[in-house]
C-alpha positions as CSV (number, residue, x, y, z in Angstrom):
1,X,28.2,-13.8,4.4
2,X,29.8,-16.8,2.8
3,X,33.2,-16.7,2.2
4,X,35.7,-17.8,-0.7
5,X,32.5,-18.9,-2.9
6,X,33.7,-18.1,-6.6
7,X,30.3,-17.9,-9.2
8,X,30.8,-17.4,-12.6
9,X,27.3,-16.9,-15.2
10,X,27.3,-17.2,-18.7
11,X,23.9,-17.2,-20.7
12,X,23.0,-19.4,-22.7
13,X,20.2,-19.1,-25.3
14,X,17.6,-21.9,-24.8
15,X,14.6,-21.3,-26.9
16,X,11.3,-22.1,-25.0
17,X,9.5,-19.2,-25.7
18,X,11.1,-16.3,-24.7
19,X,13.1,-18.5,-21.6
20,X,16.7,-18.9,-20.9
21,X,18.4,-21.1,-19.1
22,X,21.7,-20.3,-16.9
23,X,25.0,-21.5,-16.9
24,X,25.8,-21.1,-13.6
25,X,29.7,-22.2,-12.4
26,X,29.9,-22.6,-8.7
27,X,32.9,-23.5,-6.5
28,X,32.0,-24.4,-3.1
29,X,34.5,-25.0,-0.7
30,X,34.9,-27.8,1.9
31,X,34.0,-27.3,5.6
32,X,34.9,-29.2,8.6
33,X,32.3,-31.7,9.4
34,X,30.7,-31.8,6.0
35,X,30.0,-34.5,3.9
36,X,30.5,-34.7,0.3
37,X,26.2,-35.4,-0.1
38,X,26.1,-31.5,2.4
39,X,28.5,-30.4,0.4
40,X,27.1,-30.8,-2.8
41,X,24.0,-29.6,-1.8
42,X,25.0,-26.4,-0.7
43,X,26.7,-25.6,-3.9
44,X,23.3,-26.2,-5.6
45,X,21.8,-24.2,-3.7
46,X,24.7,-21.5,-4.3
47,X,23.9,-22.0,-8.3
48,X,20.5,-22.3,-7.9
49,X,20.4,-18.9,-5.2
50,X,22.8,-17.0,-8.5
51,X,20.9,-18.4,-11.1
52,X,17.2,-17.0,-9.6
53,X,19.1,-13.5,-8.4
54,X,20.3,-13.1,-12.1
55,X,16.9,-13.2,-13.5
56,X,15.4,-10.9,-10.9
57,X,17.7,-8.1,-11.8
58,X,16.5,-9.0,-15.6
59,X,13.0,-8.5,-14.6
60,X,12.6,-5.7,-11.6
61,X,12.4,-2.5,-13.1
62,X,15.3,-1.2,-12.4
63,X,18.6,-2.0,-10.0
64,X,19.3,-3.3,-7.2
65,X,21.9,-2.2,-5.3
66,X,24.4,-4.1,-4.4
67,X,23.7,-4.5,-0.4
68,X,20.4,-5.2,-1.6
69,X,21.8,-7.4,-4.1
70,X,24.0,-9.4,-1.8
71,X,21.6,-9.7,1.0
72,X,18.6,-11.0,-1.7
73,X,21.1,-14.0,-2.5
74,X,21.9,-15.1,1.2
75,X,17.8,-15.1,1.1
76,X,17.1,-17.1,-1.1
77,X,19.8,-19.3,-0.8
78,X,17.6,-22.1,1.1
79,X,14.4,-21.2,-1.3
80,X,15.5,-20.7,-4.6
81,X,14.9,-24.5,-5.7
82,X,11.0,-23.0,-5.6
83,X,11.9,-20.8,-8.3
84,X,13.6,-23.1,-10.8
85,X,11.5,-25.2,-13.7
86,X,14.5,-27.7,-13.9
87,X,18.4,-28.0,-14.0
88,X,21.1,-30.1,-15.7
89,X,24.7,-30.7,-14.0
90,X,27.1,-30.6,-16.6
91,X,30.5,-30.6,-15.5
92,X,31.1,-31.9,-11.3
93,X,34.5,-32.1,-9.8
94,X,35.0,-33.1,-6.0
95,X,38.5,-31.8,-5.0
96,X,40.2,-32.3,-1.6
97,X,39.2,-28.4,-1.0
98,X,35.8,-28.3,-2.1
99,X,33.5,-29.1,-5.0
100,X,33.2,-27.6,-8.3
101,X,29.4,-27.4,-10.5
102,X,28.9,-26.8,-13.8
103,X,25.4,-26.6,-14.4
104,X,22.2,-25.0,-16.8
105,X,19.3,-23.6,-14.6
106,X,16.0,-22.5,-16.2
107,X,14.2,-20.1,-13.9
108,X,10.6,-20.3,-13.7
109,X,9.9,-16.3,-14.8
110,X,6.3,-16.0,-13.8
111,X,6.5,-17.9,-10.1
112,X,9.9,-15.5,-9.7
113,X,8.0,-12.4,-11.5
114,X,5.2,-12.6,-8.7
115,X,7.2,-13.8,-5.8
116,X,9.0,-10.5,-6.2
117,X,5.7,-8.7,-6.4
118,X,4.4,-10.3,-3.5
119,X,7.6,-9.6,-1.6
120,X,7.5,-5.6,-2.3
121,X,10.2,-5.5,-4.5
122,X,8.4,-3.5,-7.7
123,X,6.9,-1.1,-4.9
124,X,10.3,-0.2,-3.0
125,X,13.2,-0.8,-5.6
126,X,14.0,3.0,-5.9
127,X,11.2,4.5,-3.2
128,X,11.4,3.6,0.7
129,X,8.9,2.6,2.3
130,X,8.3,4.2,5.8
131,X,7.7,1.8,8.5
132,X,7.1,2.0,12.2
133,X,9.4,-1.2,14.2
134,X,8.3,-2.4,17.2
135,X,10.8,-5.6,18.7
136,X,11.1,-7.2,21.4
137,X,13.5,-6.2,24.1
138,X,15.5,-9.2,24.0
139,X,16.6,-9.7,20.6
140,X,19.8,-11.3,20.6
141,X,22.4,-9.6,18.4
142,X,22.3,-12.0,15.7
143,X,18.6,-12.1,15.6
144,X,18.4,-8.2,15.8
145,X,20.9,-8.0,12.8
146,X,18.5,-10.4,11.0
147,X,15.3,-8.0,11.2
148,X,17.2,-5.1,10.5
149,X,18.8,-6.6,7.0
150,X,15.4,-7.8,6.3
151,X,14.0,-3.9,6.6
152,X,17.6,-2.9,4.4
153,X,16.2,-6.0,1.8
154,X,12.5,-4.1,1.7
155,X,13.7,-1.1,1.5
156,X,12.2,-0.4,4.6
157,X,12.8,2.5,6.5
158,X,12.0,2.8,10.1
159,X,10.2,5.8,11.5
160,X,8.0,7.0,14.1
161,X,3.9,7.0,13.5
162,X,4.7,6.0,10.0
163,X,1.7,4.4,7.8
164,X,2.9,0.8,7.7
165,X,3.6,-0.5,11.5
166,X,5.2,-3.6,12.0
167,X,5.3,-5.1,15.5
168,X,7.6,-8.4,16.0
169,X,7.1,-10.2,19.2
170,X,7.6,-13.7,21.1
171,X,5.2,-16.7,20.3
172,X,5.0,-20.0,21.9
173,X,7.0,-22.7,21.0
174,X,10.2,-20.8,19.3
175,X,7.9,-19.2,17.3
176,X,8.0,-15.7,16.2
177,X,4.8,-13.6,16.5
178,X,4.2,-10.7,13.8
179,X,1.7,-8.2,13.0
180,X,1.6,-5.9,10.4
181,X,-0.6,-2.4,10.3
182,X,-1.7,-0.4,7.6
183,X,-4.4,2.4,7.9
184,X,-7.0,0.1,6.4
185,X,-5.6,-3.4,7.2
186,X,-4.3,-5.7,9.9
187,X,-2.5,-8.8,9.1
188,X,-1.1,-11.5,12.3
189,X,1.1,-14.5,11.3
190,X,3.7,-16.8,13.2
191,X,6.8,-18.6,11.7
192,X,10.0,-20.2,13.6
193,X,11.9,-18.3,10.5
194,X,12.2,-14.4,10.6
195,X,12.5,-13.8,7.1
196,X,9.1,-16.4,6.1
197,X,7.3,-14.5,9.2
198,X,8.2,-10.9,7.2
199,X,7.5,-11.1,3.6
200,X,4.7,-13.6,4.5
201,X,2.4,-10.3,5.9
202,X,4.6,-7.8,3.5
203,X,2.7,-10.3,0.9
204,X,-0.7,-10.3,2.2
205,X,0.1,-5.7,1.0
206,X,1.7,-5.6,-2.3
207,X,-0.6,-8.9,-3.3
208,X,-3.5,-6.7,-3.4
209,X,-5.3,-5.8,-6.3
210,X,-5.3,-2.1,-6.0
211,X,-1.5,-2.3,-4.6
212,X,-0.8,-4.1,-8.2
213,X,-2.9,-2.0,-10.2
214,X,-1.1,1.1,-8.7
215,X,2.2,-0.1,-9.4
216,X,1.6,-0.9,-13.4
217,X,-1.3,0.0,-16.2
218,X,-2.1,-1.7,-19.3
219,X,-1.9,-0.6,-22.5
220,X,-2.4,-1.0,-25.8
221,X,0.7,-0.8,-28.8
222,X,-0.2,-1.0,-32.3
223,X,2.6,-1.3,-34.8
224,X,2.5,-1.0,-38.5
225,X,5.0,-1.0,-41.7
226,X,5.8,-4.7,-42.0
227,X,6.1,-6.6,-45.1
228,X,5.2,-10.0,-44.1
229,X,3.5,-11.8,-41.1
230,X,7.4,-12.6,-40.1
231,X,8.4,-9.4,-38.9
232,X,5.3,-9.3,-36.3
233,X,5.9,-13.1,-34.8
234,X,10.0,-11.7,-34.4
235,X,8.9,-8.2,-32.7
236,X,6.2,-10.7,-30.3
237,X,9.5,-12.8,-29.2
238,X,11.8,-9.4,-28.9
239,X,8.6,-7.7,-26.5
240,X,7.9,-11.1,-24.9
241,X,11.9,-10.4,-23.2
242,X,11.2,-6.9,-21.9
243,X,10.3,-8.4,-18.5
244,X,11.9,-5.3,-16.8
245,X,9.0,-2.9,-18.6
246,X,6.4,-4.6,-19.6
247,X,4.3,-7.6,-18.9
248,X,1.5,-10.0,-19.7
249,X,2.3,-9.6,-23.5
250,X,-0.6,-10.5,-25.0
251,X,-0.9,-10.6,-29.4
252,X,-4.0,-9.1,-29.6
253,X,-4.8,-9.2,-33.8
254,X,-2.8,-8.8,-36.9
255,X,-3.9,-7.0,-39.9
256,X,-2.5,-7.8,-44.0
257,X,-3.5,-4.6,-46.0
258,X,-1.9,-4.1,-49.4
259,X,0.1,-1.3,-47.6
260,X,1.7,-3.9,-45.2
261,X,1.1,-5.9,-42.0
262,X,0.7,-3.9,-38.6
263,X,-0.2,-6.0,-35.6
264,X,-1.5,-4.7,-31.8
265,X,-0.5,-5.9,-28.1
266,X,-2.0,-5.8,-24.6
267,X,0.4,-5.2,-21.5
268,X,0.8,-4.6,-18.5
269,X,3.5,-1.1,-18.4
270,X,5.8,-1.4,-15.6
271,X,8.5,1.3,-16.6
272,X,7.1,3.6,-19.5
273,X,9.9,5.8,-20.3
274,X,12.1,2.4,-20.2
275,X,9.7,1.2,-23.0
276,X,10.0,4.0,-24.8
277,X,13.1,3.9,-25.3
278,X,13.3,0.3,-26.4
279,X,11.1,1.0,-29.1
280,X,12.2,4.3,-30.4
281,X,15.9,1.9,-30.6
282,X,13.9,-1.1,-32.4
283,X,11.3,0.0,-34.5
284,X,12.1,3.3,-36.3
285,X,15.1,2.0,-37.8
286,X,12.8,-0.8,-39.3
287,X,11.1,1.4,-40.8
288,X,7.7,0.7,-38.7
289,X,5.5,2.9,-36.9
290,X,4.1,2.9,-33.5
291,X,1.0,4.4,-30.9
292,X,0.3,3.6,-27.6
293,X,-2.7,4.0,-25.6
294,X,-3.1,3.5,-22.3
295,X,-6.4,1.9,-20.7
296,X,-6.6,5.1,-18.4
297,X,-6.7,7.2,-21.4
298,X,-9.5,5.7,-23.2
């Protein structure tokens, strides 16, 4: 773990939609050998790594722990540049110790929303996933500590003749070899990184459709009791930030009867009694009424 790295986040509205952009504050100190171009690099990457984890917690559907938290950070500290739409520095200060940043990041939601698909994480937040570890005998320490943090990060837990088998083995070249089993599927890859090696067969899983379909269902809301078209086009901003329970908000009609305006959405539900509760807080005190129905229903 990196030490003696202070990060401080503020947010700051930015209206693009329903997007918000970061302030991230990062203070990253010197280390022998460095240069001042290294150094400044890595404390991007530090802001950048904060920035990205912040909005993950804002959109997974409920929390990570903080092992999980902490480890998820050291991750993607040399990939979350793929995540972010574009950044401003506004306040740099080299010092004799280290370098301070000052900068905005805007994440880019939907990449980050199905990275963490892809990499499990809306499967095994809160339920572990058994897995069956096979390594290689000679694993060094560090790279040993490596695989099993990456099974901590999944949330995977290892266990004997479970349904998911992972077997992690010696390729040519520096390269490691990995296979992934599930009782319908087999998936091979290679990578000289550990972690791209993992979530690059853990993807090939959770990226199918009926391991998506299984973790969410669509819906439809209908809302009613406006007086103008105003109140609709305020609710679709205020739904469009509920990343952490629903998804693919999509306006669907809106209807002006002499009684008022009500208006229906598509979505995709990813925590239902977390929506509930967001809309018993938002729209009986506005005096509007609300029915959902979900595809399965109908």
């Amino acid at each position: 773990m990196l030490k003696h790295v202070s990060i401080a986040v503020m947010a700051v509205l930015v209206f693009a939609g329903t997007v918000l952009a970061a302030e991230v504050r990062v203070f990253k100190p010197m280390e022998e050998g460095m240069s001042q171009m290294q150094l400044r690099r890595q404390a991007l990457d530090e802001g950048f790594a904060q920035a990205v984890l912040d909005e993950a917690v804002k959109i997974l559907p409920g929390e990570l722990d903080e092992t999980r938290r902490e480890l998820f950070r050291q991750y993607l500290l040399p990939r979350a540049g793929a995540y972010v739409r574009e950044y401003k520095v506004i306040y740099s200060q080299a010092l004799e110790a280290g370098v301070i940043l000052r900068l905005n990041v805007r994440v880019n939601q939907s990449v980050l929303r199905d990275g963490l698909v892809r990499m499990g994480f809306m499967e095994t937040l809160a339920v572990p996933l058994p897995v069956t570890v096979e390594r290689p005998e000679d694993l060094s320490e560090e790279e040993a500590l490596a695989l099993d943090n990456l099974l901590v990060l999944t949330n995977a837990i290892p266990q004997e003749n479970a349904g998911f088998r992972f077997i992690l083995s010696r390729g040519a070249e520096n390269l490691y070899r990995g296979q992934l089993m599930t009782p319908d599927r087999e998936w091979t890859a290679l990578d000289k990184d550990m972690a791209n090696l993992w979530f690059t067969l853990w993807a090939h899983h959770f990226n199918r459709a009926e391991v998506r379909s299984a973790s969410s269902d669509r819906a439809t809301l209908a809302v009613s009791g406006w007086f103008s078209p105003d109140g609709v086009l305020e609710f679709q901003r205020v739904v469009g930030g509920w990343d952490s329970v629903v998804r693919d908000v999509n306006l669907l009609d809106m209807d002006m009867e002499s009684s008022g305006v009500g208006a229906s959405w598509s979505f995709r539900i990813m925590d239902a009694e977390g929506l509930k509760r967001r809309l018993d807080a938002y729209l009986p005190e506005r005096g509007l009424r609300y029915q959902i129905v979900r595809e399965a229903d109908k």
